[in-house]
C-alpha positions as CSV (number, residue, x, y, z in Angstrom):
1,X,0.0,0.0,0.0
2,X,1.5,3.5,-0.6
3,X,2.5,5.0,2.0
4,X,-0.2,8.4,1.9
5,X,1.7,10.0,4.6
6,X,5.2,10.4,3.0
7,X,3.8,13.0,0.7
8,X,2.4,14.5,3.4
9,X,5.0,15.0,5.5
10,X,8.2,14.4,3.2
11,X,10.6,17.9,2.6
12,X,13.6,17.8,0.8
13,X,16.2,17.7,3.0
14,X,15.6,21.4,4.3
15,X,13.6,20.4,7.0
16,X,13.6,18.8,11.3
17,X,14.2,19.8,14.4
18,X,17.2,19.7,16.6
19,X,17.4,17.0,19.0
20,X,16.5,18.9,22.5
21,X,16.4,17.7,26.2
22,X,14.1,18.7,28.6
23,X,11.9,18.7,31.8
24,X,9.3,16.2,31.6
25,X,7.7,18.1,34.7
26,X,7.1,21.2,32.2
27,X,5.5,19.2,29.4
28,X,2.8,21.2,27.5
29,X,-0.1,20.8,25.6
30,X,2.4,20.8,22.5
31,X,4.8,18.4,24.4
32,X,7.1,21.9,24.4
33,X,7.9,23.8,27.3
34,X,7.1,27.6,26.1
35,X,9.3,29.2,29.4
36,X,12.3,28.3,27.6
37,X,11.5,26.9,23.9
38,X,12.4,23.3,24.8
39,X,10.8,20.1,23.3
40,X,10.1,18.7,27.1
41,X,9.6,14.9,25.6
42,X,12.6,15.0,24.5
43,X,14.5,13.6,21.2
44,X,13.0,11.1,18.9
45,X,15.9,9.0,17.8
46,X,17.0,8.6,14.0
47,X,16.8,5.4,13.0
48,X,15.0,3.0,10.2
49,X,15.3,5.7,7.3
50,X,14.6,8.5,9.8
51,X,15.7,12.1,8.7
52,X,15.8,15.2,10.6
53,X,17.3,18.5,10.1
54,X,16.8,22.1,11.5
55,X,15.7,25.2,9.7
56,X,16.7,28.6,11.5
57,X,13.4,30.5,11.0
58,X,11.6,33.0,13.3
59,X,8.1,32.3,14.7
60,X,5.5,35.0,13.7
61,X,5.7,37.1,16.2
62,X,2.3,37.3,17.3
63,X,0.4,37.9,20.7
64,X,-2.3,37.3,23.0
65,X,-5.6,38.8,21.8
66,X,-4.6,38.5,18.1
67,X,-7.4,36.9,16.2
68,X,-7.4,34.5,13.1
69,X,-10.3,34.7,10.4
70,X,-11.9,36.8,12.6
71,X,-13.0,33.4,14.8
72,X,-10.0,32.2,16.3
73,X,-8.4,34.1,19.2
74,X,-5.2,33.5,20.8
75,X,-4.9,33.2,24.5
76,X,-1.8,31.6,25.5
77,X,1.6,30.1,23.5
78,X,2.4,27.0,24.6
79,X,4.9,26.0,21.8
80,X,7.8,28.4,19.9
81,X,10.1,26.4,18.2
82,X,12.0,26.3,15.4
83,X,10.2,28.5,13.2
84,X,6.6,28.0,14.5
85,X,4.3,28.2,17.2
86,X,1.6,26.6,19.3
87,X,-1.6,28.4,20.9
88,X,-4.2,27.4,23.0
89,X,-7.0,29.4,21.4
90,X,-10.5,30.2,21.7
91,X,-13.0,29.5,19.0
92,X,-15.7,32.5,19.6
93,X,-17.8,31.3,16.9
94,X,-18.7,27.8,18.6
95,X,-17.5,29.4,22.0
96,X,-15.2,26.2,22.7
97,X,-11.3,26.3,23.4
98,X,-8.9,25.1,20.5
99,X,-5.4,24.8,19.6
100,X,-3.4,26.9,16.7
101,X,-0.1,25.9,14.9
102,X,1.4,28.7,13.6
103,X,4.1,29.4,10.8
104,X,5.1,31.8,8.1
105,X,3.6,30.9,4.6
106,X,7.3,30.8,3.4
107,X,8.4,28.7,6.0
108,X,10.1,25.8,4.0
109,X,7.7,23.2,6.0
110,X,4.8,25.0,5.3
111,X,3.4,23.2,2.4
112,X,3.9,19.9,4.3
113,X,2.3,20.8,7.1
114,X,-0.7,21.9,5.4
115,X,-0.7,18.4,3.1
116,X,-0.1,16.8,6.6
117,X,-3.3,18.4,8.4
118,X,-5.7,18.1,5.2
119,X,-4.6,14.8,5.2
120,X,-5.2,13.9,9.3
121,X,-8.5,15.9,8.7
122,X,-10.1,13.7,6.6
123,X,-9.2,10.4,8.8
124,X,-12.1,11.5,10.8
125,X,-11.0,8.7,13.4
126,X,-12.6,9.5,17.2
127,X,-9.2,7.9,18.8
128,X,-7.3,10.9,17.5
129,X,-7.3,14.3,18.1
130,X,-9.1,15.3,15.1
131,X,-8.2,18.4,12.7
132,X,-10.5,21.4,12.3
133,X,-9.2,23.3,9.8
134,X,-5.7,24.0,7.5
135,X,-5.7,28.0,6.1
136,X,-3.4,29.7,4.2
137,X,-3.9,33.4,4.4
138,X,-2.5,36.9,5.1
139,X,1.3,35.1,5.0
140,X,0.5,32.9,7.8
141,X,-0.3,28.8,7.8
142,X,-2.4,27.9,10.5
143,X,-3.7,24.1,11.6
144,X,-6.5,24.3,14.1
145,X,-7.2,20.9,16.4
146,X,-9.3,19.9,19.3
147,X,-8.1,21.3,22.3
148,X,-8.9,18.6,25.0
149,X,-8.9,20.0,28.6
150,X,-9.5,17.2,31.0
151,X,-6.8,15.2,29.1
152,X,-3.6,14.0,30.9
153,X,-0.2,13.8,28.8
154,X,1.0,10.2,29.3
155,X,4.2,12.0,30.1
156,X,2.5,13.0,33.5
157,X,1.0,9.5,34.1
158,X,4.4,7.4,33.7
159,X,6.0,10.2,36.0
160,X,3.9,9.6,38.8
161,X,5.1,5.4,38.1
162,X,4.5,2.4,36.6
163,X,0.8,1.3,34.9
164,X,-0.8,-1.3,36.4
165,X,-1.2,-4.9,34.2
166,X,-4.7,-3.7,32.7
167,X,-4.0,0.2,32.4
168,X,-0.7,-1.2,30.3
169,X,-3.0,-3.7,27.9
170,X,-5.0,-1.3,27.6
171,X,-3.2,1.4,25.9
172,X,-1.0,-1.0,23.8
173,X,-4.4,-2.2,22.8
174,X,-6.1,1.5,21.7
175,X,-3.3,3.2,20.5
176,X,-2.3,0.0,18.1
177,X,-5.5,-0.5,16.4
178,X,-5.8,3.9,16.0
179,X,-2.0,3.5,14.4
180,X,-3.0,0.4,12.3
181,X,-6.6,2.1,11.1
182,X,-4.2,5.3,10.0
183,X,-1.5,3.3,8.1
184,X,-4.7,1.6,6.7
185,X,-5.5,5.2,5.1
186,X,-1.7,5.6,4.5
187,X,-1.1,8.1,7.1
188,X,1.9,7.6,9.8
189,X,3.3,9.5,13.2
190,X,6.4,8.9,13.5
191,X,7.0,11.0,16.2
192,X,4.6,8.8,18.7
193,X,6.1,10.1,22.1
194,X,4.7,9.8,25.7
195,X,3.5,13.5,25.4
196,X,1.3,12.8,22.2
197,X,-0.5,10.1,23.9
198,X,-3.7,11.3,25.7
199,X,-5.7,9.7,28.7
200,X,-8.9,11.0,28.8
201,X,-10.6,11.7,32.8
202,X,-12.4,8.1,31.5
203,X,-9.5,6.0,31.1
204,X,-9.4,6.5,26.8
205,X,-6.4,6.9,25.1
206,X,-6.4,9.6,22.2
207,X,-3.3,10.7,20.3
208,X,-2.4,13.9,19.1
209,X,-0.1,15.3,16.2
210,X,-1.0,12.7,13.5
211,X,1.3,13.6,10.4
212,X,1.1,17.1,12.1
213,X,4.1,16.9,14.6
214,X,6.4,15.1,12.4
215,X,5.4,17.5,9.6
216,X,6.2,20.6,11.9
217,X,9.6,19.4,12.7
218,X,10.5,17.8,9.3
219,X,10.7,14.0,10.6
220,X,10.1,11.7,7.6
221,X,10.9,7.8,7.2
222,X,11.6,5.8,4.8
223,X,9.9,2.9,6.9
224,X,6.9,4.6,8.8
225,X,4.6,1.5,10.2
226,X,7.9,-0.2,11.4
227,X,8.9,3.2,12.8
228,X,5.1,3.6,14.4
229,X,5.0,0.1,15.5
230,X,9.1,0.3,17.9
231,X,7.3,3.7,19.2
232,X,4.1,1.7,20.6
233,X,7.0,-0.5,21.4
234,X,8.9,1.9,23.3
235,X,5.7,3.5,25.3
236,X,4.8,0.0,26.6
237,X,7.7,-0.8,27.4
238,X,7.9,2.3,29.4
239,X,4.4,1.7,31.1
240,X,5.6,-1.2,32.1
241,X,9.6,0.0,33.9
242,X,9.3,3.5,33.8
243,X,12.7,3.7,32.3
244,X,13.0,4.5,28.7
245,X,14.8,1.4,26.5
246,X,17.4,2.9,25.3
247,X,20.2,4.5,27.0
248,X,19.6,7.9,26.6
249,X,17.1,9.6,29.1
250,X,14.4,10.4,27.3
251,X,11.0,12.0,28.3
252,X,11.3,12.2,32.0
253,X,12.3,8.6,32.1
254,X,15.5,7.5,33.4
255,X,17.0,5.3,30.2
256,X,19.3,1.9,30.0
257,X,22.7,0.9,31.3
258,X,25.0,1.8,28.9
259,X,26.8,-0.9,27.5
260,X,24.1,-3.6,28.1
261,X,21.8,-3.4,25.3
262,X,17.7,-4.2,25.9
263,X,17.3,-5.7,28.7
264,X,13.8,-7.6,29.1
265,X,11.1,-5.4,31.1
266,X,11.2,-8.4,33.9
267,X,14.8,-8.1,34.1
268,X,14.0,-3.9,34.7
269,X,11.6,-4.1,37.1
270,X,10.5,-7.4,39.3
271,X,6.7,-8.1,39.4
272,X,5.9,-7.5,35.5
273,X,3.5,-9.2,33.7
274,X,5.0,-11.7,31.2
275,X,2.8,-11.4,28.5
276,X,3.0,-7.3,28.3
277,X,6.7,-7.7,28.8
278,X,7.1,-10.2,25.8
279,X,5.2,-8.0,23.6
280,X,7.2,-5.2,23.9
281,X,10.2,-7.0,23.3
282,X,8.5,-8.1,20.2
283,X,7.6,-4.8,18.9
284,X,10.8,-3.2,19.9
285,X,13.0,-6.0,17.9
286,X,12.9,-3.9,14.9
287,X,15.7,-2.0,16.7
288,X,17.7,-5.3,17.0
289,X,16.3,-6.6,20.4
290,X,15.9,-9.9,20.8
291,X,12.4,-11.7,22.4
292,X,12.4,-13.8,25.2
293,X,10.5,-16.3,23.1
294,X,10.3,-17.5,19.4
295,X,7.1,-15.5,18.9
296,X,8.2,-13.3,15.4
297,X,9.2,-9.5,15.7
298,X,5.9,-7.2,15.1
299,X,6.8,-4.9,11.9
300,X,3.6,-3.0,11.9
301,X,0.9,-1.3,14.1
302,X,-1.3,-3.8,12.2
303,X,0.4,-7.3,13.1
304,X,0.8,-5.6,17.2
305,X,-2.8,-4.9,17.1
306,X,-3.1,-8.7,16.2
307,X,-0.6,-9.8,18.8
308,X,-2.6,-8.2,21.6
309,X,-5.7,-9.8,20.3
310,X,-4.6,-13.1,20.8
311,X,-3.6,-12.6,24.6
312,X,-5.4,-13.7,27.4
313,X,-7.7,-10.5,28.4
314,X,-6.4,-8.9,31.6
315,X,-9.0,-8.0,34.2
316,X,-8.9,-4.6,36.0
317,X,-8.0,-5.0,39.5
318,X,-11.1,-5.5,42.0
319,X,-11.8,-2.2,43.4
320,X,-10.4,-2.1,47.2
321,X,-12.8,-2.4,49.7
322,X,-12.3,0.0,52.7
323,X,-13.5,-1.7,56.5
324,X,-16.0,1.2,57.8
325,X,-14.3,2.4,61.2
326,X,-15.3,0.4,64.4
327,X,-18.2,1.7,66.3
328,X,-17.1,4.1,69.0
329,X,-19.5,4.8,72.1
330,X,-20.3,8.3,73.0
331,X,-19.6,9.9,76.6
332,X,-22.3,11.3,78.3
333,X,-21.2,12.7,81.3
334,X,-24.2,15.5,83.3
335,X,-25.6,16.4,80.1
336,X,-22.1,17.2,78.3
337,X,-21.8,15.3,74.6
338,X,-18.4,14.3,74.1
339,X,-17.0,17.2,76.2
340,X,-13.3,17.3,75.6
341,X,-10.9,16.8,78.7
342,X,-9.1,20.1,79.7
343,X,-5.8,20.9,78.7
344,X,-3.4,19.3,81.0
345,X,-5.4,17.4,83.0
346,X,-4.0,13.7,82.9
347,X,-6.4,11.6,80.6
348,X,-5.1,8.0,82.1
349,X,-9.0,7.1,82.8
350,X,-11.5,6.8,80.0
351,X,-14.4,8.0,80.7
352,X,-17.3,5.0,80.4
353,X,-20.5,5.4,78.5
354,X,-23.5,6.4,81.1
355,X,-26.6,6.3,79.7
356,X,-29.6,8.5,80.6
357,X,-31.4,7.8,83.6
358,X,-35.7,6.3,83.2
359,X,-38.3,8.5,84.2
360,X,-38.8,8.7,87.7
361,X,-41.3,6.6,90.0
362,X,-44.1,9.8,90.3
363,X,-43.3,11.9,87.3
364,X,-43.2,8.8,85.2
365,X,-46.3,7.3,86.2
366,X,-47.9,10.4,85.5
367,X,-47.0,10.7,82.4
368,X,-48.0,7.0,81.0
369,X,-51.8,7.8,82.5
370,X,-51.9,11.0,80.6
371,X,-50.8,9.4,77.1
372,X,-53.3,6.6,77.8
373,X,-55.8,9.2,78.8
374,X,-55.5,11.1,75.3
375,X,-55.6,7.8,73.3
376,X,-58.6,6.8,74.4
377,X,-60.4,10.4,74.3
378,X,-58.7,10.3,70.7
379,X,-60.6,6.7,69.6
380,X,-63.5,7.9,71.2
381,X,-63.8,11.3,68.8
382,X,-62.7,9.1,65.7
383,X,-65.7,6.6,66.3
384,X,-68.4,8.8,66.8
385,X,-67.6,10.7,63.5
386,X,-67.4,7.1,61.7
387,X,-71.0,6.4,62.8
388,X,-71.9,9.8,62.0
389,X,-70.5,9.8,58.2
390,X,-72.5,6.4,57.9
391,X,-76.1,7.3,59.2
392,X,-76.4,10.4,56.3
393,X,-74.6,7.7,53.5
394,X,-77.9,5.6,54.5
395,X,-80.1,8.8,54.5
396,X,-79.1,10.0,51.0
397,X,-78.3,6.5,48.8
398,X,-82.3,4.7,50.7
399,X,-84.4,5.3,47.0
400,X,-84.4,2.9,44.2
401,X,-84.2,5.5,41.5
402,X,-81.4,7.1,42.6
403,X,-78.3,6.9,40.4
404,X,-74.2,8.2,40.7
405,X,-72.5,9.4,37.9
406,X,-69.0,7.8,38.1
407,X,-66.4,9.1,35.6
408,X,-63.9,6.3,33.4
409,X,-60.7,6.1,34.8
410,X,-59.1,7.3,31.4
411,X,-61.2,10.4,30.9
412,X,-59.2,12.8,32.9
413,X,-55.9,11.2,31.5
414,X,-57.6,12.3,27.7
415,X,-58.5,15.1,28.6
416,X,-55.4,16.2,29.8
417,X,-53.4,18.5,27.6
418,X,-50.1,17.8,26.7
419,X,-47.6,20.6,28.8
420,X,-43.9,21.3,27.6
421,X,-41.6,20.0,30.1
422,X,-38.6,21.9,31.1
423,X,-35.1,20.4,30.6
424,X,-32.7,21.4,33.2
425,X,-29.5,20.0,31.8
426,X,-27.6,18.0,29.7
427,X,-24.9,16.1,28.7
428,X,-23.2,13.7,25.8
429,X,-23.3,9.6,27.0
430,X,-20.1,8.1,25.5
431,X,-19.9,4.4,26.9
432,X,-16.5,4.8,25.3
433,X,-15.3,7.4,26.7
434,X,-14.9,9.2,23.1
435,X,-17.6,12.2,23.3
436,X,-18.7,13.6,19.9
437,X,-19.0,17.5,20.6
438,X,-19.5,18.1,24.4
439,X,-19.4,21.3,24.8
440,X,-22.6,21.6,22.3
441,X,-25.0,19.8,24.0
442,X,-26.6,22.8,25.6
443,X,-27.4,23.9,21.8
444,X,-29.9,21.5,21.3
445,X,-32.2,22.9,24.1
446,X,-32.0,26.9,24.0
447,X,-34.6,27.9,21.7
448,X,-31.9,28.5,19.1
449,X,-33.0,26.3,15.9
450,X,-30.0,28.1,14.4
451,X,-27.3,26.5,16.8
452,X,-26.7,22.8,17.0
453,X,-25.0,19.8,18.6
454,X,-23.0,18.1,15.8
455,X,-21.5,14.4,15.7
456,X,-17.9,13.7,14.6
457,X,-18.0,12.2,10.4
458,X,-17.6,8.8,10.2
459,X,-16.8,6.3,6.7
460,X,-19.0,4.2,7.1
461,X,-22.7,3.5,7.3
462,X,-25.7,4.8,7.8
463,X,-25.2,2.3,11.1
464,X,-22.4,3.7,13.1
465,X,-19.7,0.4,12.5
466,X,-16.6,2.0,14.8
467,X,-19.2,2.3,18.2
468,X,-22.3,1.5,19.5
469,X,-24.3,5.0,18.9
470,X,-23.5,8.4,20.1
471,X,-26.4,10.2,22.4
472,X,-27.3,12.8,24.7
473,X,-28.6,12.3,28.6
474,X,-31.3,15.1,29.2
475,X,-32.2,16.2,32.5
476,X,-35.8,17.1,33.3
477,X,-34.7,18.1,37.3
478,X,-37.7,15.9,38.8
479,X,-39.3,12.7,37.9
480,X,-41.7,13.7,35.0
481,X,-44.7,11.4,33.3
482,X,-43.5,11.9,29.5
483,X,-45.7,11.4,26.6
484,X,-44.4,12.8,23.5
485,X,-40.7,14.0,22.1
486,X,-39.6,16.3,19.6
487,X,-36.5,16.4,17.6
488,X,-34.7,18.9,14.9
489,X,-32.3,17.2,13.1
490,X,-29.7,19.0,10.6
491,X,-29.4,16.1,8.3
492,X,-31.9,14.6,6.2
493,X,-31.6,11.7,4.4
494,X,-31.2,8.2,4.7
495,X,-31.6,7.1,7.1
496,X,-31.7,8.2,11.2
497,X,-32.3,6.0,13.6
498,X,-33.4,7.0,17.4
499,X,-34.2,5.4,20.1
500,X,-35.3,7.0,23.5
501,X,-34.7,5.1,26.8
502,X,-35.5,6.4,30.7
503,X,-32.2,6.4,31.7
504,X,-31.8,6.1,35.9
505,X,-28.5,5.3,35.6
506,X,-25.6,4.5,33.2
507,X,-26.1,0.7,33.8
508,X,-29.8,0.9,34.0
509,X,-31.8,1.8,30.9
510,X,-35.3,1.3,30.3
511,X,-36.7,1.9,26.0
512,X,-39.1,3.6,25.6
513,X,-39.5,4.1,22.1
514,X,-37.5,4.1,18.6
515,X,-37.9,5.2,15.2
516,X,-36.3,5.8,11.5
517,X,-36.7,8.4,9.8
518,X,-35.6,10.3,6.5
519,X,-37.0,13.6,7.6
520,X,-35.1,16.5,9.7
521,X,-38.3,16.5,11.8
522,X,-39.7,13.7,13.8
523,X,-42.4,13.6,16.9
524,X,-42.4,10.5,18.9
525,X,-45.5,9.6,20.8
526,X,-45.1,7.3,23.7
527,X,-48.2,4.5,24.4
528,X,-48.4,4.6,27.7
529,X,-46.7,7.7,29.6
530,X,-43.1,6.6,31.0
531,X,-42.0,8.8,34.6
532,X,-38.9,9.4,35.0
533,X,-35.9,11.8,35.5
534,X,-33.3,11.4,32.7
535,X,-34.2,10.5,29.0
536,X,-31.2,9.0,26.7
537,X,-31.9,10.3,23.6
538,X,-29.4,7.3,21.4
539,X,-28.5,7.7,17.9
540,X,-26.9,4.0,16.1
541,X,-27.3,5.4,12.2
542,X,-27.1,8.4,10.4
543,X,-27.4,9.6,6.9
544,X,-24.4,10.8,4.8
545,X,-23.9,14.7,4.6
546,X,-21.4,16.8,2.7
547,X,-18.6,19.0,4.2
548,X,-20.1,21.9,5.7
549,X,-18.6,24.3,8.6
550,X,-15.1,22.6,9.3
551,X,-16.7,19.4,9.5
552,X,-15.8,16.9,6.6
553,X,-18.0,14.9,4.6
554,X,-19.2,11.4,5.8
555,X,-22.3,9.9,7.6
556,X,-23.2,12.4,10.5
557,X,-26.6,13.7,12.4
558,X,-27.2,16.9,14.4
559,X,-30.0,18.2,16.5
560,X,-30.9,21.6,16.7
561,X,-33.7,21.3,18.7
562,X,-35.8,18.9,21.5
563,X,-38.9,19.4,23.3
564,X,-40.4,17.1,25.6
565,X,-43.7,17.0,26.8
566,X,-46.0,15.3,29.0
């Protein structure tokens, strides 16, 4: 398969980055520390057909406040390097944060980094940090990307130690099958460093920078998936010692012996799980190691992804149970709760637990007669008005002819009109902890039918094939009796499919009703009114759409508006 990404990221031999050392400590959102212009994950070795060389250019010299396309405002510079800048950024049109690359249209990497992005853009892959937009204008090339704020670079994670057996599999496990579905579209890394890999606040892995990074510094290969596949090496590997295996310190990690060569990650670090260890050695033999068995070397995210496939699925550790404290008895001591001893008094004695003393002989008699006095005037009063209510039932139902009017339990229920109900909040339900647009959600409830909540584009469908649906939890503050739903989409076509669940909880889910529709307006009329809380408004297909405001074309839905009544 041609390799897509060596046109998008190949200069001729004008262009890479200096090998720099740095604190892992003061990583960015770039993987640069901006105090003092320093890549902080430090250098990516050359090796495998590997080029890199630098390129003394100035950054634009821009600052906080300055705005791109009259949308995108910069806020803070996280990366200047080499010729270009990093922002974090603030998209005022869609009011969400964002991150900016910046460099001079005659940079000499500036036509690869723009190949690079429009290339990542139209990947559309959820398990990396997707691609906005890739301008040219006004002398400046600018790559715009999700800016993911609750993320944690895995930089951060291996500095506070070592992943645990699961934690491990499972980012070998994501981050192999993203790289192998990229080299499927011919897109590589290479540069797949600790501080490009993501964990999301619900245990995901994303990765940042694809084509991007290596573009910006001029890294090209003449062997990207077996480039790709020693890096997913290498981050195992690291999970798994928290040393870096190779000799060189590397990314806040401490790195081999010299002299030694690779030494196996059991021989590093006692207590490591075998199989995790083995695969790493496996994927990192394209630098010459050796496995500890005769399983063959992995030469490509693809064949990894395999090898992980075919091991025994590790469990997540049981969650720790913590003993509730031991019961402690109160002091009571002349109507003082737990009064504290004074300060230096000697405390040798413990003070034992009195309790309160009964009622005495008079006062206690006196009160029993009095509460037996008032039950019995109470029966009395309650009788007598029971014989009462009976005699004029008799008086007024005696005559033959007489006749009550009852009304049909149903009648008030269809007479009933149909109120809106209010929705306090919402939010996105990813199961996999890969939300579509988050910070939109709120769009699809303010009244606006000119804002919206948009999913991410995907290749295939109209069934969503990479997940099982995308949705959005709503919020009605109380339990509410709901009877019929309402829903704007953006998208018409074929086909959408919806499905509407009370949702108590994320492991309980009750359906209440589904549909398919063609249209960009559908009502949905529940049977028999369901009360509840929460609603899960679940979408599983969705028709294809062309590109249209920075998002690319593919099979996607959006929802302007929803209305729920009962």
């Amino acid at each position: 398969m041609a390799e897509r990404s060596t046109a998008a990221v190949d200069v001729a031999h004008n262009s890479g980055e200096q090998p720099l050392a740095a604190d892992a400590a003061k990583a960015t959102a770039d993987g640069v520390d901006a105090k003092n212009g320093k890549a902080s994950d430090g250098p990516v070795p050359e090796k495998d057909g590997e080029r890199a060389t630098a390129v003394p250019a100035a950054a634009p010299e821009l600052h906080s406040g300055h705005k791109l396309a009259r949308r995108y405002r910069l806020e803070e510079c996280v990366t200047r390097l080499d010729g270009f800048s990093s922002w974090r950024a603030m998209d005022e049109k869609l009011r969400r944060a964002v991150g900016v690359h910046l460099l001079p249209a005659d940079h000499p990497r500036a036509r690869s980094v723009l190949a690079a992005a429009r290339s990542s853009a139209l990947l559309g892959d959820p398990r990396f940090v997707q691609v906005l937009d890739a301008v040219e204008e006004n002398d400046l090339v600018y790559v715009v990307h999700e800016w993911l704020p609750d993320a944690t670079e895995l930089t951060s994670v291996l500095a506070a130690g070592t992943l645990e057996p699961h934690e491990a599999y499972q980012l070998v496990s994501q981050v192999s099958q993203a790289m192998a579905a990229a080299h499927r579209e011919g897109l590589a890394h290479l540069r797949l460093t600790p501080s490009a890999i993501l964990r999301t606040s619900t245990g995901q892995y994303r990765i940042r920078g694809l084509a991007v990074n290596a573009a910006l510094r001029g890294i090209t290969s003449d062997t990207p998936q077996r480039a790709d596949t020693e890096a997913i090496g290498a981050l195992l590997y690291a999970s798994l010692t928290q040393r870096w295996p190779y000799e060189n310190d590397a990314y806040g990690l401490r790195g081999l012996p010299k002299g030694v060569g690779l030494l196996a990650p059991d021989q590093v670090r006692a207590g490591v799980h075998r199989g995790l260890g083995e695969l790493a050695m496996r994927a990192l033999a394209n630098d010459g190691a050796t496995a500890s068995r005769q399983e063959p070397a992995c030469t490509s995210p693809e064949e990894l992804a395999k090898a992980v496939a075919e091991m025994p699925r590790i469990r997540p550790p049981e969650p720790a149970f913590t003993a509730p404290p031991e019961y402690q008895h109160t002091t009571y001591q002349q109507g003082t709760y737990g009064r504290p001893a004074p300060v230096g008094l000697p405390t040798t004695q413990a003070v034992q637990a009195v309790p309160p003393p009964p009622l005495q002989s008079r006062t206690g008699r006196a009160l029993k007669w009095g509460v037996a006095a008032l039950l019995i005037v109470a029966l009395g009063l309650g009788s007598w008005q029971l014989a009462d209510s009976l005699l004029e039932h008799g008086k007024s139902g005696g005559g033959d002819n007489t006749q009550t009017q009852q009304q049909g339990p149903n009648d008030a229920a269809q007479k009933k009109e149909l109120a809106p109900l209010s929705i306090k909040s919402a939010k996105e339900y990813a199961p996999d902890g890969v939300p579509q647009n988050a910070g939109d959600v709120g769009k699809t409830y303010d009244g606006d039918p000119a804002s919206y909540w948009r999913t991410k584009s995907f290749s295939d469908g109209p069934k969503i094939a990479i997940k099982p649906g995308v949705g959005i939890v709503y919020d009605l503050g109380s339990e509410q009796e709901v009877s019929e739903v309402s829903i704007a989409l953006k998208y018409p076509g074929d086909h959408t499919t919806l499905t509407l669940y009370a949702a108590e909880s994320a492991d309980s889910k009750k359906k209440i009703t589904s549909t398919n529709t063609k249209d960009s307006n559908v009502k949905l009329t529940v049977e028999k009114p369901v009360k509840t809380r929460y609603v899960l408004l679940w979408i599983t297909a969705m028709p294809y759409a062309p590109y249209d405001n920075f998002s690319g074309e593919g099979y996607k839905q959006g929802i302007t508006d929803v209305q729920f009544k009962g």
